[in-house]
Every structure is written in structure tokens, then in C-alpha cells.
N, C-alpha and C positions, 0 to 999 in steps of 0.2 A: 504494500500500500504506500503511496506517496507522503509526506510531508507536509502537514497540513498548515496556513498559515493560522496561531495564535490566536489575534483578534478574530479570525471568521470561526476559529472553534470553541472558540469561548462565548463567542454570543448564543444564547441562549435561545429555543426551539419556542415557536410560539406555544402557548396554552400549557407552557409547562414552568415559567418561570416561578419563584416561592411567592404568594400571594397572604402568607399573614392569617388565613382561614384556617380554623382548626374546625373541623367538621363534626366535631362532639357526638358520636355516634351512639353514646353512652344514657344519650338524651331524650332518643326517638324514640323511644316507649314509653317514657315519663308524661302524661299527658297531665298532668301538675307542671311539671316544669316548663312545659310547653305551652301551656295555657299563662305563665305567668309573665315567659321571655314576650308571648306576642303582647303582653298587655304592657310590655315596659316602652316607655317615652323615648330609650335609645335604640330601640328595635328598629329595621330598616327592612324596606319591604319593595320588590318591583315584578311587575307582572311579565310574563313569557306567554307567547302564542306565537302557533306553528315556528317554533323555530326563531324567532323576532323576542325583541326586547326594544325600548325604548332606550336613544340614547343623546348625549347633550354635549355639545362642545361650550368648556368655558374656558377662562383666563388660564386655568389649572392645568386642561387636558381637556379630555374627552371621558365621559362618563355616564354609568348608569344613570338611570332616573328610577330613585329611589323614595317612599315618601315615609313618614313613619308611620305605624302597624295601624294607628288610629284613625287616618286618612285612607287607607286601602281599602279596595272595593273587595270586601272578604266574601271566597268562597271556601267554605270550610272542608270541604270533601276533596279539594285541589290547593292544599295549604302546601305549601314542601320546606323543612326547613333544612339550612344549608349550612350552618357554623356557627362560631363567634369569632369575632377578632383579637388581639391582643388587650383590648381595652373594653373588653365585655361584653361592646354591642353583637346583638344578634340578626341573621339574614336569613329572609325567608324568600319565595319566589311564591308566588301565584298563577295558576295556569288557567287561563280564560280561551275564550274563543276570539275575540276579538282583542287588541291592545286599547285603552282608554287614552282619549283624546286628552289633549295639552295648551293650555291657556301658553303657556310658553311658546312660541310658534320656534326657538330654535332645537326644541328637540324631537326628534325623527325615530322611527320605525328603522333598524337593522338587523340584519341577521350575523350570524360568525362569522362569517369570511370576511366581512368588512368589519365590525365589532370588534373581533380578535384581534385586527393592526391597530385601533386605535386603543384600546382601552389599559389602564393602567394592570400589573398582576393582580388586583385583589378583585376588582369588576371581572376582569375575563375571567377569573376563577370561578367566582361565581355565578357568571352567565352559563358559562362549559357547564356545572354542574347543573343547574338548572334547566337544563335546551335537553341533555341526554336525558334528565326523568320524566321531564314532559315527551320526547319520543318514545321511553317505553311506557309509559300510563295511558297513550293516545293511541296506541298497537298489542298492548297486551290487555284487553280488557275484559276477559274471559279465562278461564279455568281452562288448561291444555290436560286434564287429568276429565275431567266431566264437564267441562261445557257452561257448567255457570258462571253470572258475570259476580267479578270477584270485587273486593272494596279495595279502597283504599287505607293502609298502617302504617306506623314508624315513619310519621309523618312525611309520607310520600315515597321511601323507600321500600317497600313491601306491599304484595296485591294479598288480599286472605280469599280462599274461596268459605263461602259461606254453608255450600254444601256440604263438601267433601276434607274441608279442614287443610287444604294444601297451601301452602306458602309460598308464592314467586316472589322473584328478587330482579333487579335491576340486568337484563341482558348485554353481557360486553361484548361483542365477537374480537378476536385475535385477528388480525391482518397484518401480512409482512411486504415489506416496503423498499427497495432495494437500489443502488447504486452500482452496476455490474461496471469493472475495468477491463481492459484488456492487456497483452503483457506489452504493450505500446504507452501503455497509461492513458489511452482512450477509455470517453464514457459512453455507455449505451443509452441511448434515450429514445422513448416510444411515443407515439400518439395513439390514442382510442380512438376507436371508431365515429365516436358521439362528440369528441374534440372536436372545436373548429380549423380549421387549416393552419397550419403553422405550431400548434402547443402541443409540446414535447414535455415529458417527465421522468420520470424513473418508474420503475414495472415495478406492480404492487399484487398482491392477490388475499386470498382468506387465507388461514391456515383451516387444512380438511379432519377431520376424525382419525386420530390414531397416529400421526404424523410430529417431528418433532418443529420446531418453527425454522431448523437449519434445512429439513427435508423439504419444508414450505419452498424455500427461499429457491433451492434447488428447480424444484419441479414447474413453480412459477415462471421460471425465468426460461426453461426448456419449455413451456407449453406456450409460451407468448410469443418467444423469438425462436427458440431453437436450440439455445445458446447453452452448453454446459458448463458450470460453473464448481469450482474446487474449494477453497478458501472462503471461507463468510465468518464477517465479525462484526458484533454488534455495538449499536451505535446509541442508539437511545430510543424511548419511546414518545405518543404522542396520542392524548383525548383525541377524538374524532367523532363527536356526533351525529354524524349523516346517516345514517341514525344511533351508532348503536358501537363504533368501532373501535380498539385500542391500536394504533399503528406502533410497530415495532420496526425499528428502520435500524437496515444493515449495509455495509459496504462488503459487496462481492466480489473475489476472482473469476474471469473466466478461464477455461481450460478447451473453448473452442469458439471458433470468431466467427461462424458464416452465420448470415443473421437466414430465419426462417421464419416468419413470423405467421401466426395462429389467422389472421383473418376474420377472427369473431370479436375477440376485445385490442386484438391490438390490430391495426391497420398497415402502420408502415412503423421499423425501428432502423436508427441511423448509429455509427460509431462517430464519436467526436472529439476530435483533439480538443484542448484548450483556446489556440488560437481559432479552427474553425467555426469552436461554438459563439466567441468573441466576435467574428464577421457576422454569424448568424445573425447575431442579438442586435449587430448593429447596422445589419440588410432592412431587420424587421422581418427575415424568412421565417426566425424562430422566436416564439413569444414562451417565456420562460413560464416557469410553474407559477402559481398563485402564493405570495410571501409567506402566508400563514403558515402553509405546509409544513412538514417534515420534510416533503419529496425537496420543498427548496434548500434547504439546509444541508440534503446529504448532497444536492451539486454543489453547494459551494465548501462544503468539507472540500473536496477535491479541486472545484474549480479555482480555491483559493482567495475568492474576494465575493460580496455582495452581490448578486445577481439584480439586474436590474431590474424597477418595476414593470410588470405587467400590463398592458395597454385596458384588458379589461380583465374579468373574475374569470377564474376557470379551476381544473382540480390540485 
């Protein structure tokens, strides 16, 4: 593996930087405790729908919109609570169908992928957690054991079925995430099918049943390109709510270079030196991954410097 420069390896992966939330899990059964945190005056509270949250650029940053517990449009059967901070107060998320309108006209309706870049670690922390329970409360509302529709416990962590006594918990899938070199110290990069013209990435896939996540990494990168791959080391991971994902991102060797690519998710994959992907990016041929990613980080592990922004959102 190549020599990474310092500053690009030390900046930190989106949605994962320390955010100061301790998620007091100790709590979500206490419905004393929980009834008393939402009733306190430093309690802070902001509602999520489909994925969105409410947010506000001020003099400070860019930030949630937050109001306190007393001012929230409660719905009690979609309360989620999400931590406390260093200084006591308590966050809660509210999942609505619709987000509530704002006398404020400068704050707006966003999702994660634009969210994530602006907000400071302790919002995005708790947007991330909030965005993934609202996807699985919104898609797991029924008993996978018998069929009835289950409640909601543990203050938004837990479905009960009410029939059959079963317990679900919050679904992660495992997905591995990958940066293949070659022994040129070329990088391989793909487009999907459903990508627009030009946006390239790093080949990603699930980890299958029975498999370990290096077998993942392997089989991914043979079923998309073709490409056999020897050496794999890991890199770090990465929340993913779309809906439901943990990305585990790795830098791979390959131990064979002719690309072949699958034709169902991946389209076309190219090898890229540094310099070419540097003309690429500065053709406008290739529009780089979306910043939030993980996939961007593990190019610029290698590529060495900051990739530049994105023309528009993509994966």
C-alpha cells in the first residue's frame, strides 16, 4: 500500500467524528426517567421525517433546529430518545409525517447528504441516529414471527409484538466498501448503472450469510469487475442510513488487472493513475464521489489530497 499523506489521513470520515452524545442506553426503559428528562427546561427536541430534518445556518454554523420539549408538537408513540451531552441536557427526535413549518424563513428542510457536510459532530450525530430509527420504525412495523403490528419501547429502540411476545431491535446491514490498487498503484473506480455519466466510486457491496467481511471484499470486487484481489486491510467504518447500512471501508490489492465488469450494478470500471484521475477531475469527465462518503475518503487515502467538490449529490 502506498504512503499516505498525514493531513488527508487524519481528517476525519464524515458521521463519524466524536460528537459529545453519550446515548445513555441504561435509560430507555426507565419511563420515570424519561418522562422526567422530556419534562426538563434543558431538554432539546427536533422532529425527522422521511429522512429530513430541519436545519439553520447562523453566525455559529449550520445547525439543527431544535426547540425545547415544551414547545414540541408531541407525539408520544414516535418519541425517540437519543442521549445526553456533557452538561446534562437531553435529545430527543420526533418522527412525524410531515416536518412543521418555521416562522424563521432561514431554516430549511434537509436530508444527510447535505446535512452531514454542514452540521457541526454533535447535530450530525444526532441526526444519523435519528434518520436510521425513523427508517427502521417506518419499514419494520409488523411482527416477522406472526404478523402483528408491533408497538413501539425503549423509547424508540425496540418494536414488542403484542401477540407473540417477540422483540425486534434496530436492523444494521454490514456492507463492505472498497478501494482496489493495482501493482502500478493504480485505482479502480466504477460507475453504476443508475449513476449519471461521469460518477465514479469505489465498488461497494453487502456482506452475504456465512461469509467473513474479507470474503465480502473479495467476491464483490470479482462479481462487479472481475478483478481478483489478494491483500485487504481495513480502514475504518461508516453510519449509512439509506436505510439501514454500516459501511466498513477497506483498501485492497489486486492480484489480477483485466477489468470485466458485471453489467447489472456496475456499468463501466476504469484503472486510474493519480495524474489521470487529476485530468479527469479537471476535464469535468469524472465527477468525484459525494464528500460525505466513506467511498471519498478511501480515494483520497490514496489519492493523497482532498478531492474536489462535486458538481451535484450522488452516492
Amino acid at each position: 500500500m502506498s504512503t499516505f499523506d498525514n493531513a488527508t489521513a487524519d481528517r476525519p470520515i464524515g458521521l463519524t467524528a466524536p460528537s459529545g452524545i453519550d446515548r445513555a442506553a441504561h435509560h430507555r426503559l426507565d419511563e420515570a426517567w424519561l418522562s422526567a428528562a422530556w419534562s426538563h427546561p434543558t431538554t432539546r427536541v427536533f422532529v425527522v421525517s422521511g429522512g429530513q430534518v430541519l436545519i439553520d445556518d447562523t453566525d455559529d454554523g449550520t445547525e439543527l433546529v431544535m426547540t425545547p420539549a415544551f414547545e414540541a408538537p408531541v407525539t408520544e408513540t414516535h418519541r425517540y430518545f437519543l442521549g445526553t451531552d456533557a452538561d446534562g441536557v437531553s435529545y430527543f427526535a420526533l418522527q412525524k409525517d410531515t416536518l412543521p413549518g418555521r416562522m424563521d424563513q432561514s431554516a430549511r428542510p434537509a436530508g444527510l447528504r447535505e446535512a452531514g457536510l454542514l452540521l457541526g459532530p454533535r447535530d450530525a450525530a444526532l441526526m444519523v441516529h435519528a434518520v436510521a430509527l425513523e427508517n427502521w420504525q417506518r419499514l419494520h412495523r409488523f411482527c416477522s414471527r406472526c404478523g402483528e403490528r408491533t408497538v413501539i419501547a425503549a423509547a424508540g429502540h425496540i418494536r414488542r409484538c403484542p401477540a407473540c411476545g417477540a422483540e425486534h431491535y434496530p436492523r444494521t446491514d454490514p456492507a463492505v466498501i472498497m478501494l482496489v490498487t493495482d501493482d502500478q498503484d493504480r485505482a479502480l473506480l466504477g460507475r453504476q448503472v443508475h449513476w449519471p455519466e461521469g460518477r465514479f466510486s469505489t465498488l461497494a457491496g453487502f456482506v452475504e450469510p456465512g461469509e467473513s467481511i474479507e470474503q465480502s471484499v473479495a467476491r464483490e470486487v470479482f462479481e462487479e469487475a472481475g478483478i481478483t484481489v489478494g491483500e485487504v486491510e481495513y480502514v475504518a467504518s461508516q453510519p449509512w442510513p439509506f436505510p439501514s447500512s454500516l459501511m466498513l471501508g477497506f483498501m485492497a490489492r489486486a492480484s489480477t488487472f483485466d477489468i470485466n465488469v458485471d453489467g447489472e450494478e456496475i456499468e463501466e470500471a476504469r484503472w486510474f493513475s493519480r495524474e489521470e484521475l487529476t485530468a479527469a477531475f479537471e476535464s469535468g469527465e469524472i465527477l468525484p464521489p459525494f464528500g460525505i462518503s466513506i467511498a471519498a475518503r478511501l480515494i483520497e487515502l490514496w489519492y493523497g489530497e482532498p478531492l474536489p467538490k462535486p458538481v451535484r449529490a450522488g452516492a
